[in-house]
C-alpha positions as CSV (number, residue, x, y, z in Angstrom):
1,X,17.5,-24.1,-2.0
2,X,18.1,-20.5,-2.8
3,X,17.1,-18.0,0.1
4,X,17.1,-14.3,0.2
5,X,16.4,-12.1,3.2
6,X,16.0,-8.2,3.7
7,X,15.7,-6.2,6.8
8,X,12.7,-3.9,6.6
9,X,11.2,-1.3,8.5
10,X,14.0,-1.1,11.0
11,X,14.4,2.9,11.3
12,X,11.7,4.0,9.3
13,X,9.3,6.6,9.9
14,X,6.1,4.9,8.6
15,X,4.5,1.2,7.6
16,X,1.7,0.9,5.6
17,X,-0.7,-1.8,6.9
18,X,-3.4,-3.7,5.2
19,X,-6.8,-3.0,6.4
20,X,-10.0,-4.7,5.2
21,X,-11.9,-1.5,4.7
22,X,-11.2,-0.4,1.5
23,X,-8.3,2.0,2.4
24,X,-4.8,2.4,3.7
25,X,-3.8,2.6,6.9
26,X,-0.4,5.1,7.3
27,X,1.1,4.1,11.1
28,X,3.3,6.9,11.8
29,X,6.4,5.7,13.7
30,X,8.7,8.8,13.9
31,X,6.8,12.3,13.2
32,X,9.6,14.0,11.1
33,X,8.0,15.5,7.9
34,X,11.2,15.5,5.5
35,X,12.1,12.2,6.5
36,X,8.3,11.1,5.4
37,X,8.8,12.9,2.4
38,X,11.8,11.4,1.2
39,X,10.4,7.6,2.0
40,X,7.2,8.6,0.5
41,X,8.7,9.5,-2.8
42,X,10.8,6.8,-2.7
43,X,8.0,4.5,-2.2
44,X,6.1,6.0,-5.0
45,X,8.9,5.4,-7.2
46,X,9.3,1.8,-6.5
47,X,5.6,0.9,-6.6
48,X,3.7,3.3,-8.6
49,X,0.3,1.7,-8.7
50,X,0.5,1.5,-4.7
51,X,-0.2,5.3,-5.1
52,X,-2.2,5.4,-7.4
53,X,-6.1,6.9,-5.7
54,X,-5.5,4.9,-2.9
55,X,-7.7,6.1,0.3
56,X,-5.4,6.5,3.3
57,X,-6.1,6.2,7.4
58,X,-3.8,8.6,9.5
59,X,-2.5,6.1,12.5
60,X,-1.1,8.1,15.1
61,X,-0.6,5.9,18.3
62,X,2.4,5.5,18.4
63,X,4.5,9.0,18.6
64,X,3.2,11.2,21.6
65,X,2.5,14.6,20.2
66,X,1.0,15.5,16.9
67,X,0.2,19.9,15.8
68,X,-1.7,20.8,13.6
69,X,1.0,21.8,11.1
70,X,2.1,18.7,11.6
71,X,-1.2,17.1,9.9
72,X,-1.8,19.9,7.0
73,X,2.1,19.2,6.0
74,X,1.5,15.2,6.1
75,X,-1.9,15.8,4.0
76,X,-0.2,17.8,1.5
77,X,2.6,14.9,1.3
78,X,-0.1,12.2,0.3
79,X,-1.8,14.2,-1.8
80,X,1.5,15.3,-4.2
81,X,2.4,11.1,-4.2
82,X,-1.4,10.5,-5.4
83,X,-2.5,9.1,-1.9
84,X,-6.4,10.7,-0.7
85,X,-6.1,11.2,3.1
86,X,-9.8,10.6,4.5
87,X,-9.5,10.9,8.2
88,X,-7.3,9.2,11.7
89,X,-8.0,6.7,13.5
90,X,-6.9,6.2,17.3
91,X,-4.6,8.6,19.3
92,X,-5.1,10.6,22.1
93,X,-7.9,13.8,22.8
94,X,-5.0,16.7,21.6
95,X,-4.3,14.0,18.6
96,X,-7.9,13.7,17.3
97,X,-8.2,17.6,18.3
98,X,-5.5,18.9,15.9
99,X,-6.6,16.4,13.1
100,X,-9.9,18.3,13.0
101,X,-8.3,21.1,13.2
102,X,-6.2,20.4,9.9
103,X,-9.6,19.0,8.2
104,X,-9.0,15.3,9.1
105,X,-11.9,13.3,10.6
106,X,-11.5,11.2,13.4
107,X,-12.6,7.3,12.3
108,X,-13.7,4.1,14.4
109,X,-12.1,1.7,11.7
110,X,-9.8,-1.7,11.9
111,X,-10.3,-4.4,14.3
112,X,-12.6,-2.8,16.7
113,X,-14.7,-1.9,14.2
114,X,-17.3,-4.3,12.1
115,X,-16.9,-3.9,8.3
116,X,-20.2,-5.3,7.4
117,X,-23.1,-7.4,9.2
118,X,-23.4,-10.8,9.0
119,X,-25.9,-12.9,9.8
120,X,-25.6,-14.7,13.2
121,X,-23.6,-18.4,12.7
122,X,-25.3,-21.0,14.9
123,X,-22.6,-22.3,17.2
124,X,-22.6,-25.9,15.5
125,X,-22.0,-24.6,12.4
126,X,-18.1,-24.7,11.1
127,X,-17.0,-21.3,9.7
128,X,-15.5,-21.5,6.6
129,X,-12.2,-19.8,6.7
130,X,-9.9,-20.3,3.4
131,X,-11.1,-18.8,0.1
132,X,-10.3,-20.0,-3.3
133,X,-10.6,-17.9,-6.5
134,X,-10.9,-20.1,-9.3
135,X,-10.9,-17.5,-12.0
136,X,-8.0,-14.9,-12.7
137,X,-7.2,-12.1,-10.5
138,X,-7.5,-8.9,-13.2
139,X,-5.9,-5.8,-12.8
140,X,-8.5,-3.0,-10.4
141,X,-9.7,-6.2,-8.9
142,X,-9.7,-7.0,-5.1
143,X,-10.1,-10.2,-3.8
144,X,-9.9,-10.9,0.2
145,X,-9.9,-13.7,2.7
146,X,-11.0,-11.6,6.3
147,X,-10.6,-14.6,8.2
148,X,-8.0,-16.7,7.3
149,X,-6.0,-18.4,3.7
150,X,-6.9,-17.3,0.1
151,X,-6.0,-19.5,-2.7
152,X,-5.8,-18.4,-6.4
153,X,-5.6,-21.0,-8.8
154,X,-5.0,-18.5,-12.0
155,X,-3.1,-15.7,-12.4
156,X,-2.8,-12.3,-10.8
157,X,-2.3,-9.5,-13.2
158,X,-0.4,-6.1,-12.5
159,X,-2.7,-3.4,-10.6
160,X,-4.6,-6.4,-8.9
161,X,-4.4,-7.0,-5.1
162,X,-4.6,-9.8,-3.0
163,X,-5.4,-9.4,1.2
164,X,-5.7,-11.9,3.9
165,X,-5.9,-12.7,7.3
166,X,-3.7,-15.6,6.8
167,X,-1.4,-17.3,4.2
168,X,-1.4,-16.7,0.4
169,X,-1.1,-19.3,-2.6
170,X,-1.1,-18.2,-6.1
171,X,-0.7,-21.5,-8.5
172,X,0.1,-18.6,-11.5
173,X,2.0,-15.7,-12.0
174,X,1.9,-13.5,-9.1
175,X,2.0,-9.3,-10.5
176,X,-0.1,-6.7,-8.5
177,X,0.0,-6.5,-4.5
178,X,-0.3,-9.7,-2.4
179,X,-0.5,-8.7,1.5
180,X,-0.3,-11.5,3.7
181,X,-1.0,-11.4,7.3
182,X,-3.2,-8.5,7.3
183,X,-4.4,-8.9,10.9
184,X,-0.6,-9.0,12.2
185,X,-0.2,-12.5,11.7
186,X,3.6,-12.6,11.5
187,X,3.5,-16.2,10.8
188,X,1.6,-15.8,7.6
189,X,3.0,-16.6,3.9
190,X,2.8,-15.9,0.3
191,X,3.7,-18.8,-1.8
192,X,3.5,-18.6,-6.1
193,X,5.3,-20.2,-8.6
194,X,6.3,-17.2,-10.5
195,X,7.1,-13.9,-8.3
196,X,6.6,-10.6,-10.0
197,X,4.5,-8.8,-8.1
198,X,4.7,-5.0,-7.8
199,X,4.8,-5.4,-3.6
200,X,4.7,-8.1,-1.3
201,X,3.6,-7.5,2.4
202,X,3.4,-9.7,5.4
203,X,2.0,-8.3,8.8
204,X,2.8,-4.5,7.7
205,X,6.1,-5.3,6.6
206,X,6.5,-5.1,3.0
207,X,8.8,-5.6,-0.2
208,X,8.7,-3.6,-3.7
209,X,9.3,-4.6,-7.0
210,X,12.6,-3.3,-7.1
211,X,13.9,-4.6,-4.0
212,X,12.9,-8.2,-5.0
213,X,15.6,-9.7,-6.6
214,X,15.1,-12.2,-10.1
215,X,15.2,-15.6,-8.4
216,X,15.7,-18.5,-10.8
217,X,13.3,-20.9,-10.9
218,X,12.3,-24.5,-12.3
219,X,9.1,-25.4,-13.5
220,X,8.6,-27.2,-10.0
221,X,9.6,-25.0,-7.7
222,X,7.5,-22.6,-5.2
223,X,8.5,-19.4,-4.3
224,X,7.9,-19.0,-0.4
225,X,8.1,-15.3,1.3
226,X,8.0,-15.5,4.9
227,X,9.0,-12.9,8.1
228,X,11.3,-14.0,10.5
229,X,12.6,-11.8,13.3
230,X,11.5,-8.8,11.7
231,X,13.4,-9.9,8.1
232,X,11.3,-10.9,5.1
233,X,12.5,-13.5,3.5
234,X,12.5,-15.2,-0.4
235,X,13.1,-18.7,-0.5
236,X,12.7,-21.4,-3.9
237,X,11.6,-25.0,-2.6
């Protein structure tokens, strides 16, 4: 067995989290512009098609004070890495004050928010959690699993992405984004036969290209990523 680990996130002054709305969401962790700068571009670098047009959430809970400079420079930092800042969610009164301030509006979006309406499910009924994709995964396309496993059975080509709630399976080559866990289940997995995906993300924690090493592989194995104490890991079975 052949296992490979990296420490992520520790230190950092951002995560990107999967949402799924059809954006972004940017969780500031330590408000320091040049430090956010210099991750951004590094990011960028790494994973060019993770910048490319995507719609971005401002997440500001967790740092306590937040100026209106301090929004205008962040919006001009996404916007020169190809990132489209549409609004913030959560914070405090002064936080959502000074984001309208620098243009920003404030947005009800994530988990207490519904993303579409569904008919009501009659209590007997079993909701029908895991979604399989049948088809391949082709580069623009989405395909998500809200409430729990998605399984694809082709292939997923580069500038694809995959979200869900709860694991990940991909029987073919895995390229594009796969992000696992997308609700902050820190148990969830992404499993493929043939890892080259342009970034891999469990529960907000997340891997590029780059930092993935080549891992040899045998026409049985499976390639398991997984998070443990705050490390993602790569592992062939």
């Amino acid at each position: 067995m052949l296992e490979r680990k990296w420490l992520q996130n520790n230190g950092r002054s951002f995560r990107f989290k999967a949402s799924f709305s059809p954006c972004l969401i940017l969780e500031i962790i330590q408000p320091d512009m040049q430090i956010i700068q210099k991750e951004l571009a590094e990011l960028a670098q790494h994973a060019p098609r993770f910048f490319n047009g995507s719609s971005v959430i401002i997440d500001p809970q967790k740092i306590s004070g937040w100026d209106k400079a301090d929004y205008e420079t962040l919006k001009q930092l996404l916007l020169s890495q190809g990132l489209v800042p549409i609004g913030v969610r959560g914070g405090n009164a002064p936080q959502e004050e000074a984001a309208q301030l620098a243009g920003l509006p404030c947005l009800n979006t994530g988990k207490s928010a519904p993303l579409e309406i569904v008919p009501a499910v009659p209590e007997n009924t079993l909701r029908e959690t895991t979604r399989l994709v049948t088809s391949p995964v082709r580069s623009g396309m989405q395909q998500h699993a809200r409430e729990g496993d998605l399984i694809v059975t082709s292939s997923v080509s580069a500038g694809a992405e995959l979200v869900a709630a709860g694991h990940i399976h991909v029987y073919g080559v895995l390229r594009g984004r796969a992000l696992a866990g997308a609700n902050g289940n820190k148990d969830a997995c992404i499993f493929c036969r043939t890892l080259e995906a342009e970034l891999v993300s469990i529960a907000g924690y997340y891997l590029t290209k780059e930092e993935m090493a080549s891992i040899p592989t045998t026409p049985s194995s499976i390639i398991q990523i997984y998070l443990q104490n705050e490390e993602l890991h790569i592992r062939t079975l």
